[in-house]
C-alpha beads as a LAMMPS data file, in Angstrom:
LAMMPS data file: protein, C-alpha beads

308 atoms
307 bonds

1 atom types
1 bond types

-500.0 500.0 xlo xhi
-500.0 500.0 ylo yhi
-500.0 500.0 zlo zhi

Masses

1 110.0

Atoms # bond

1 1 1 -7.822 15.250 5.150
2 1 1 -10.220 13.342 2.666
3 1 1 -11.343 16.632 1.123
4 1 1 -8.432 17.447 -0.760
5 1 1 -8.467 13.797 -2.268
6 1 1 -12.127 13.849 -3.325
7 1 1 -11.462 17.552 -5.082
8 1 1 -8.591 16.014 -7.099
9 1 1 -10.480 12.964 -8.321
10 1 1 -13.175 14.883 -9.387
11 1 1 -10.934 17.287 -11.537
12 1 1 -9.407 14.276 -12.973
13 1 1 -12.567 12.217 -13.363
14 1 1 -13.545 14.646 -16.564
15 1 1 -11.207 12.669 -18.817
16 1 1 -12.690 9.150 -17.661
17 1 1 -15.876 7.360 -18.320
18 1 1 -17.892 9.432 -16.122
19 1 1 -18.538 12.279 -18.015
20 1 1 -17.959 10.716 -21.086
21 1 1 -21.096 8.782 -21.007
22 1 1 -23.332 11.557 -19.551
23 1 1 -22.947 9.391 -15.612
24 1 1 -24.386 11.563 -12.398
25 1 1 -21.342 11.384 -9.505
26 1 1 -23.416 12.124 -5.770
27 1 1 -20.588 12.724 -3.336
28 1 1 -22.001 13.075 0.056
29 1 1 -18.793 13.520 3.068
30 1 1 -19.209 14.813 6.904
31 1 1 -19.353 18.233 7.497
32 1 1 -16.358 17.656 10.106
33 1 1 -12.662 17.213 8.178
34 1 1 -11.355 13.626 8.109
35 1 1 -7.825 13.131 8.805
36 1 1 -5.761 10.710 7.504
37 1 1 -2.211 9.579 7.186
38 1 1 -2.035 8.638 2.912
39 1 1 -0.710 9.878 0.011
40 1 1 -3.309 12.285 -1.504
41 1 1 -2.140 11.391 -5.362
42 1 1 -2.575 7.045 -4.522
43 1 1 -5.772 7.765 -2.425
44 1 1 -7.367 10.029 -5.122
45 1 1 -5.582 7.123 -7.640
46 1 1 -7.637 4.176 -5.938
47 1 1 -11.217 6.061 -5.648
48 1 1 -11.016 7.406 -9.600
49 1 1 -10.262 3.602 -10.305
50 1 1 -13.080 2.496 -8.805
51 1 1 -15.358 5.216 -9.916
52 1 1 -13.940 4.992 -13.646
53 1 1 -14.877 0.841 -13.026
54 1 1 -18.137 1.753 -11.908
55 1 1 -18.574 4.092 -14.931
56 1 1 -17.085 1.545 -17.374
57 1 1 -19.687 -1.412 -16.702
58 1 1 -22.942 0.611 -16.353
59 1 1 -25.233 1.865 -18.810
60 1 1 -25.604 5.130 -19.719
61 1 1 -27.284 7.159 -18.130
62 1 1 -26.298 6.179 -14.858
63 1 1 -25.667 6.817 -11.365
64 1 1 -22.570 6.774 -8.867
65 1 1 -22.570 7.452 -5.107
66 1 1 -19.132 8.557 -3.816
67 1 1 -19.723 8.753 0.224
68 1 1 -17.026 9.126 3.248
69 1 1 -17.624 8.657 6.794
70 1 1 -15.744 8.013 10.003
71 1 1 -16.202 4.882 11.941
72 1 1 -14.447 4.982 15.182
73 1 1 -11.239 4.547 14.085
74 1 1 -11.890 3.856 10.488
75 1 1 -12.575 6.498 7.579
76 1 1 -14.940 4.122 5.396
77 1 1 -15.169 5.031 1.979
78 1 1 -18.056 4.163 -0.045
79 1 1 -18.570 3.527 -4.367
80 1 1 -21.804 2.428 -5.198
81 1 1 -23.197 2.599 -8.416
82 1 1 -26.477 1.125 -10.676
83 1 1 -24.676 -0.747 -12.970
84 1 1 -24.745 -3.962 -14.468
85 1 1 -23.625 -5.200 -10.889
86 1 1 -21.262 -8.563 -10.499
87 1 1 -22.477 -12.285 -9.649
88 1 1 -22.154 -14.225 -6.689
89 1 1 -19.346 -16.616 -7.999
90 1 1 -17.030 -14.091 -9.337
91 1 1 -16.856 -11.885 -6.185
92 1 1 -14.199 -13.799 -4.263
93 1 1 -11.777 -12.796 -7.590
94 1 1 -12.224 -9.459 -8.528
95 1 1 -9.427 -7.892 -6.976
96 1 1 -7.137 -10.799 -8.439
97 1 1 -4.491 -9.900 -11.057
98 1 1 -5.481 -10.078 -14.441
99 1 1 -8.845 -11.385 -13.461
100 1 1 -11.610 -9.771 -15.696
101 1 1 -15.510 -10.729 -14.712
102 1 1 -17.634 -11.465 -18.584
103 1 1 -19.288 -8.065 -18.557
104 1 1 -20.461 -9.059 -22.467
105 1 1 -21.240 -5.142 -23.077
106 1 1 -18.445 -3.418 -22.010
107 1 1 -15.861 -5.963 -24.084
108 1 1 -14.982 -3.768 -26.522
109 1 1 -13.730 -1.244 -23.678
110 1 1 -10.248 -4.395 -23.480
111 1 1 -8.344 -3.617 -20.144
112 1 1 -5.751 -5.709 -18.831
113 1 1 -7.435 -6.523 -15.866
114 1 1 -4.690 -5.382 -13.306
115 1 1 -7.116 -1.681 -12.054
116 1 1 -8.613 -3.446 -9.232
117 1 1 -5.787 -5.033 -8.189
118 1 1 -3.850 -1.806 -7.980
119 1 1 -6.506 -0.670 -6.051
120 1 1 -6.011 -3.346 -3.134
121 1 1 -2.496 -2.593 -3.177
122 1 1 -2.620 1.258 -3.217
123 1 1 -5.067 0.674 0.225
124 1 1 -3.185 -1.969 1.765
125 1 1 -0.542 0.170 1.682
126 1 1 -2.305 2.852 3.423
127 1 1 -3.058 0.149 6.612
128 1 1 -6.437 -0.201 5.020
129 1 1 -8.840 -3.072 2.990
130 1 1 -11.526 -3.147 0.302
131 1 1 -14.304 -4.991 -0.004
132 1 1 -16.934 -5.645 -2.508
133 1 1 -20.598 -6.211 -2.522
134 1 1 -23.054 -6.898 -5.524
135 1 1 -26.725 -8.696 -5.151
136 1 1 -26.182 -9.888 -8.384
137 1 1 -26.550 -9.436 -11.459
138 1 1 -27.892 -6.242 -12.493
139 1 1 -28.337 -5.213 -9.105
140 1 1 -24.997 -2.614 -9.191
141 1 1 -22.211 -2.845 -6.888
142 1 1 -20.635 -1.166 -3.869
143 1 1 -16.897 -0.798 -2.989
144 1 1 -16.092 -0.267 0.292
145 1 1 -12.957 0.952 1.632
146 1 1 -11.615 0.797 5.263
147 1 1 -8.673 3.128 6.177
148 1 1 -6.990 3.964 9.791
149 1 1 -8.039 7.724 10.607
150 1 1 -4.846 9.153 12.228
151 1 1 -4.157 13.146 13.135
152 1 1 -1.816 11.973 15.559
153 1 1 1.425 13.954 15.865
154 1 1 3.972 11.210 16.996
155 1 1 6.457 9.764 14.883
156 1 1 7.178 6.401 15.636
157 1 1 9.812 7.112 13.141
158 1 1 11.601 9.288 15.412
159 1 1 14.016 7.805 18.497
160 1 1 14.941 10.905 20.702
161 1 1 18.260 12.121 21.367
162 1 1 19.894 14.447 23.678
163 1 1 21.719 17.148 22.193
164 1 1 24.802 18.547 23.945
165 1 1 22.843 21.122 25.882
166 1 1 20.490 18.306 27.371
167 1 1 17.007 19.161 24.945
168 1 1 15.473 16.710 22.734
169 1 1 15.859 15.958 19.199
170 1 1 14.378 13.951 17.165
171 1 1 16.763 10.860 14.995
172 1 1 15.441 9.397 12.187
173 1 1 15.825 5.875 11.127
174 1 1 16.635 5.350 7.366
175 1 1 14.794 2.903 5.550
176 1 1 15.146 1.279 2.120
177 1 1 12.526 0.267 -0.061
178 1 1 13.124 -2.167 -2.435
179 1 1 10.408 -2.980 -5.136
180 1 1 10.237 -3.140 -9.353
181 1 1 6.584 -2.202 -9.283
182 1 1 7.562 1.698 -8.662
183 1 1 3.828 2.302 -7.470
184 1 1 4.014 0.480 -4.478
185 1 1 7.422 1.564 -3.642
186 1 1 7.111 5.607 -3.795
187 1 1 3.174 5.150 -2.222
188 1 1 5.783 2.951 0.659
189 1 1 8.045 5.730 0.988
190 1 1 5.716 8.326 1.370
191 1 1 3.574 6.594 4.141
192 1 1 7.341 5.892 5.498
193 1 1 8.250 9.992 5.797
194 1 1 4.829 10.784 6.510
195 1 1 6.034 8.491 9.747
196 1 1 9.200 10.491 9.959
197 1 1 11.432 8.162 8.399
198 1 1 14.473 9.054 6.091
199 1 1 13.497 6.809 3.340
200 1 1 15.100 6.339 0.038
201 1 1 13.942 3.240 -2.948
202 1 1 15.453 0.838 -5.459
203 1 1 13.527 -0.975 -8.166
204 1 1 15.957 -4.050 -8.233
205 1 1 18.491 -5.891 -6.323
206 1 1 21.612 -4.073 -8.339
207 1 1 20.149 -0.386 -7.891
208 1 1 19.374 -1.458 -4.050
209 1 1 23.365 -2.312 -3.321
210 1 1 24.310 0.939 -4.423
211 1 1 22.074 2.765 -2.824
212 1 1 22.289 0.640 0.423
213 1 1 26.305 1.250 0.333
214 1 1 25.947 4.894 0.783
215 1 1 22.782 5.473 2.676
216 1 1 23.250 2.725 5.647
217 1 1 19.757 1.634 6.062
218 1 1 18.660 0.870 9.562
219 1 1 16.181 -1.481 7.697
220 1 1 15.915 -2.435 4.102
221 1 1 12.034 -3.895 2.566
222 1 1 13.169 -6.042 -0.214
223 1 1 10.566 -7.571 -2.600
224 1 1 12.031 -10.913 -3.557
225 1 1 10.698 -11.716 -7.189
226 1 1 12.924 -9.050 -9.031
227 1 1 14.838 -8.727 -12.613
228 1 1 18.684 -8.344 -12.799
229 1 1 19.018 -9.819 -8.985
230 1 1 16.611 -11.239 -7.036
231 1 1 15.798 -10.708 -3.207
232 1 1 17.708 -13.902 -1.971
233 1 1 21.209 -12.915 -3.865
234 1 1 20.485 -9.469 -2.544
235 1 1 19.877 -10.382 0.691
236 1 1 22.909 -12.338 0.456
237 1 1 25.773 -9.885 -0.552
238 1 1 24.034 -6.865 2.133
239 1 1 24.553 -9.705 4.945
240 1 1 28.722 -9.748 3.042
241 1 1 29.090 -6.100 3.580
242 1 1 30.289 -4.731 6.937
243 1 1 27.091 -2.225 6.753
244 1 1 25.367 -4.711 5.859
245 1 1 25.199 -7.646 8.783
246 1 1 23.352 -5.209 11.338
247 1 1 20.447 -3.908 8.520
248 1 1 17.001 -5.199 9.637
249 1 1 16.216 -6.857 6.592
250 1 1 12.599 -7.531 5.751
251 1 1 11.636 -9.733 2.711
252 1 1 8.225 -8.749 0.701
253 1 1 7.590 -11.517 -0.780
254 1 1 3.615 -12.987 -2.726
255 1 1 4.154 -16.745 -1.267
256 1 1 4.128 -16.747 2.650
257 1 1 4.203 -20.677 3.318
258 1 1 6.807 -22.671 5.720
259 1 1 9.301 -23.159 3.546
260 1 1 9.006 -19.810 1.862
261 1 1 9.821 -18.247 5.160
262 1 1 12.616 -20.768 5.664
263 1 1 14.072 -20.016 2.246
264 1 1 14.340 -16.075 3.342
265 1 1 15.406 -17.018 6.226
266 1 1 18.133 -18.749 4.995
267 1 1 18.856 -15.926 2.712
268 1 1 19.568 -14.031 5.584
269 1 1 16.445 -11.948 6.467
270 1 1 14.939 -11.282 9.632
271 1 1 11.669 -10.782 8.506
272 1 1 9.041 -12.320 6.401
273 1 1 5.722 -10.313 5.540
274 1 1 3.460 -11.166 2.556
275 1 1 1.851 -9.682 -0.257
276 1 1 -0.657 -7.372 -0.396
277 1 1 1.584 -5.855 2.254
278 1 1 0.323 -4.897 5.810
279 1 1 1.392 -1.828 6.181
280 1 1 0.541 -2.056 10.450
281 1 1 3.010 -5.333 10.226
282 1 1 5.443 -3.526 9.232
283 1 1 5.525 -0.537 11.544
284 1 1 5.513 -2.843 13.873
285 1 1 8.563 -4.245 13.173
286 1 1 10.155 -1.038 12.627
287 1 1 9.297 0.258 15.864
288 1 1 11.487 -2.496 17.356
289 1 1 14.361 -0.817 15.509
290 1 1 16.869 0.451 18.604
291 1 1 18.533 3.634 18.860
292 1 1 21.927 2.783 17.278
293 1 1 20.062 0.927 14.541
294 1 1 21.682 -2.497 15.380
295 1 1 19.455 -5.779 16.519
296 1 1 21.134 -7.193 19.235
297 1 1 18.742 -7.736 22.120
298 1 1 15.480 -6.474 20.106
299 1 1 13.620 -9.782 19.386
300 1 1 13.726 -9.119 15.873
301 1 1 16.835 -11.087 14.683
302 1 1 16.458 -14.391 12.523
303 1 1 12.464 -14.527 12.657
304 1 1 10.972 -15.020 9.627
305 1 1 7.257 -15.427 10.952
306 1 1 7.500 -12.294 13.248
307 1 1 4.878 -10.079 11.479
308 1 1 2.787 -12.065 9.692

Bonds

1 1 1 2
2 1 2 3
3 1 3 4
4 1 4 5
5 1 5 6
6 1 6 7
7 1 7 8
8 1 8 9
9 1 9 10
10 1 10 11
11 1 11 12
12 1 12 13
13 1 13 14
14 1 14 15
15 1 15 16
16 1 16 17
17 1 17 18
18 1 18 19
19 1 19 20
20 1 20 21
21 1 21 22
22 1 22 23
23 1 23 24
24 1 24 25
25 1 25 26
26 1 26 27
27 1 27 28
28 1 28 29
29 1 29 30
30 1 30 31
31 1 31 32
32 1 32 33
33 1 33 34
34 1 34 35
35 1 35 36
36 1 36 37
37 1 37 38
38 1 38 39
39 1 39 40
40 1 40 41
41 1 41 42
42 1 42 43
43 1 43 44
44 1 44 45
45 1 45 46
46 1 46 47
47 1 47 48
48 1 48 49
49 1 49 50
50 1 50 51
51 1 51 52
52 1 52 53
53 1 53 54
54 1 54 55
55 1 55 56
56 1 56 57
57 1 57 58
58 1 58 59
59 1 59 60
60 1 60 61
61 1 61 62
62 1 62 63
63 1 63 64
64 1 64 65
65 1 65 66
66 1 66 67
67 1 67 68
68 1 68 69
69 1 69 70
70 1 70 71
71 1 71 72
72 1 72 73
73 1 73 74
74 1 74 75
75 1 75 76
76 1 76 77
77 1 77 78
78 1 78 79
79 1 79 80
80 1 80 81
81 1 81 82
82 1 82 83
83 1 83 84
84 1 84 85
85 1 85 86
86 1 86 87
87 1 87 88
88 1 88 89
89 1 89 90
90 1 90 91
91 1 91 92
92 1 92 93
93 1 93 94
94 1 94 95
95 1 95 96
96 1 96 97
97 1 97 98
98 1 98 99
99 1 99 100
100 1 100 101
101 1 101 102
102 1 102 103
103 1 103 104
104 1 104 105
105 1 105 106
106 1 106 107
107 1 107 108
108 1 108 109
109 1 109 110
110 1 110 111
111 1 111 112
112 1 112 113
113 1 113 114
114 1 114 115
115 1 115 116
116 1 116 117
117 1 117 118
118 1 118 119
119 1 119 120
120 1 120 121
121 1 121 122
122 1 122 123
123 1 123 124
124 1 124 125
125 1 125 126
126 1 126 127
127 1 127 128
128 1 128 129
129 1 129 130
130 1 130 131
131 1 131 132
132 1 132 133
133 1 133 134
134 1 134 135
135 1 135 136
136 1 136 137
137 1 137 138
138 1 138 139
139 1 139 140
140 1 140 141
141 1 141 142
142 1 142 143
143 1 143 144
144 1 144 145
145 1 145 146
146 1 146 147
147 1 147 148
148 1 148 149
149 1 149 150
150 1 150 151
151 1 151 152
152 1 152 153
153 1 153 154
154 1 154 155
155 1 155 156
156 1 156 157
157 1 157 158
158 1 158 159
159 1 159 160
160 1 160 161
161 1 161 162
162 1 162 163
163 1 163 164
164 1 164 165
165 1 165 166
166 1 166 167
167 1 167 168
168 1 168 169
169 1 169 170
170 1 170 171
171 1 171 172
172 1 172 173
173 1 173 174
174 1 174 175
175 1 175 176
176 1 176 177
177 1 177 178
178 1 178 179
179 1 179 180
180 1 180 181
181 1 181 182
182 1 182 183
183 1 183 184
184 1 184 185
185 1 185 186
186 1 186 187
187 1 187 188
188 1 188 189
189 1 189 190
190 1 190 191
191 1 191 192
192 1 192 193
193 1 193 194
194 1 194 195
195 1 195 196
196 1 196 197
197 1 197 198
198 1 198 199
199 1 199 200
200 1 200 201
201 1 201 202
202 1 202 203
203 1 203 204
204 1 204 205
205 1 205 206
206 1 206 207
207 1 207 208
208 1 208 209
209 1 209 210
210 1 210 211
211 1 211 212
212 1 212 213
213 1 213 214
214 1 214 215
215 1 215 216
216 1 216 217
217 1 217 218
218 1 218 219
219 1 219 220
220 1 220 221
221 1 221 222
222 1 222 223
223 1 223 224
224 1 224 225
225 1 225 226
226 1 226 227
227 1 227 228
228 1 228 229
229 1 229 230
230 1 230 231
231 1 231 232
232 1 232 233
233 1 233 234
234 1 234 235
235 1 235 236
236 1 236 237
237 1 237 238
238 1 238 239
239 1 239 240
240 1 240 241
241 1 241 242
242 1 242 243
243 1 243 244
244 1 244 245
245 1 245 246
246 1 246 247
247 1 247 248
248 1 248 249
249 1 249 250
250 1 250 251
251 1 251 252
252 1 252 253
253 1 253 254
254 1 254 255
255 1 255 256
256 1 256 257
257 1 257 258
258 1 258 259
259 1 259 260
260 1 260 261
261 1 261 262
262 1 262 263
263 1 263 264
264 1 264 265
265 1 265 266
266 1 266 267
267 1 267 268
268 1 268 269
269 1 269 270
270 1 270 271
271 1 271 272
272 1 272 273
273 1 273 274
274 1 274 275
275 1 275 276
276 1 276 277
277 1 277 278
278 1 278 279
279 1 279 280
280 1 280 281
281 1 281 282
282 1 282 283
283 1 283 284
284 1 284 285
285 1 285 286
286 1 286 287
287 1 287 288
288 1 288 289
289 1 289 290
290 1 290 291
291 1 291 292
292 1 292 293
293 1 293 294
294 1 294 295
295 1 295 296
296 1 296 297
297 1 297 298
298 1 298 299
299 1 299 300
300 1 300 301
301 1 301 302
302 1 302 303
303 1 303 304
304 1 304 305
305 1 305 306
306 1 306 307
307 1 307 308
């Protein structure tokens, strides 16, 4: 649930800029439980960025609302704060990388620029989006985020299997994750079990033979801008390997144009999705993973523009 998230941001809001600068923190949430399927530790991650943002570009005193809410079959998440708020041009860019809005006060406070773009990774991730709102400036600001509400209890991760005495059981398919921004490949993987997948990671193209030579991925998600070996040349020597020319291989990759997709394609990936990544795109494609883990006959096989 969302409870559990909201107690652990608070706890570790005490050494940020909240309390620091004497800031009020109003959470309001429903008196029903929320369910959700996310990683507690990235979800509480992404709203103590945003309230540690909020706390960092307003004077003190001031004031943050933290508010959660279901919306059919949304959890909406809500920041809002009284600060110095953001202006009309530069809200298109705030969640770019390294993008910093001229907030002349708060200079001294440096920053590399990369928190709120973590942010709209983290909640991508999580099947979700973030959005932000300011009437200008000095009006404050409001972050919104929109994440899939899920207490279901099936595993799409799970193909069923008849044990000798004729019951059920569950087989899980094994997925790699491939990624050198370890973040977004353990928040992956534990979406990915969370599904019911067996799911192990790499954080470049050398770690993700050796792993993939021993585990037998039904699927491997391979970023494609990585040190030491890149996503193409990895692609390349999987598709050489006689475990390797069955995997469902899925390129991650920031550029998603025509010849991009042609490139992996060529490469020899099945699968092209773009970054941030949609995490609904890709279960998706995993669902059309068949029992025995090959591709023959599933649809999947030599599409690059399947997902996205």
């Amino acid at each position: 649930t969302i409870d559990p998230a909201v107690a652990d941001l608070l706890r570790v809001r005490r050494a940020g800029h909240v309390d620091q600068r004497g800031h009020e923190v109003i959470v309001t949430l429903p008196e029903e439980p929320i369910c959700l399927e996310a990683d507690r530790m990235r979800l509480a991650q992404v709203v103590t960025n945003l309230i540690n943002n909020a706390a960092k570009y307003m004077p003190a005193p001031g004031r943050i609302g933290l508010t959660a809410e279901r919306e059919g079959a949304l959890v909406v998440v809500r920041v809002k704060d009284t600060g110095i708020g953001i202006a009309s041009e530069n809200l298109p860019h705030v969640f770019d990388l390294f993008y910093q809005v001229d907030r002349s006060f708060a200079r001294a406070e440096g920053g590399l620029g990369i928190g709120l773009t973590l942010v709209r990774q983290l909640v991508a991730l999580h099947g979700g989006t973030v959005d932000v709102r300011s009437a200008g400036v000095n009006q404050g600001s409001e972050f919104i985020l929109r994440l899939p509400a899920r207490c279901d209890e099936v595993r799409p991760g799970e193909t069923v299997a008849l044990d000798a005495g004729g019951a059920k059981k569950p087989r899980a398919r094994r997925i790699l994750v491939v990624d050198d921004f370890p973040n977004s490949a353990t928040t992956l993987a534990k979406l990915l079990r969370q599904r019911g997948y067996e799911v192990r990671t790499a954080e470049d193209g050398v770690e993700a033979l050796e792993v993939a030579k021993e585990f037998h991925a039904d699927a491997i998600v391979l970023d494609i801008a990585m040190p030491n070996l890149d996503g193409y040349d990895t692609a390349r020597k999987i598709r050489e390997q006689s475990w390797g020319k069955s995997t469902l291989l899925i390129a991650l990759s920031g550029w998603g144009q025509r010849h991009d997709r042609q490139r992996t394609q060529e490469a020899g990936f099945d699968a092209h999705l773009t970054k941030p990544l949609k995490y609904q795109a890709l279960l998706d494609l995993l669902a059309k993973l068949p029992a025995d883990g090959r591709l023959a006959d599933t649809g999947i096989g030599q599409q690059s523009d399947l997902a996205d």
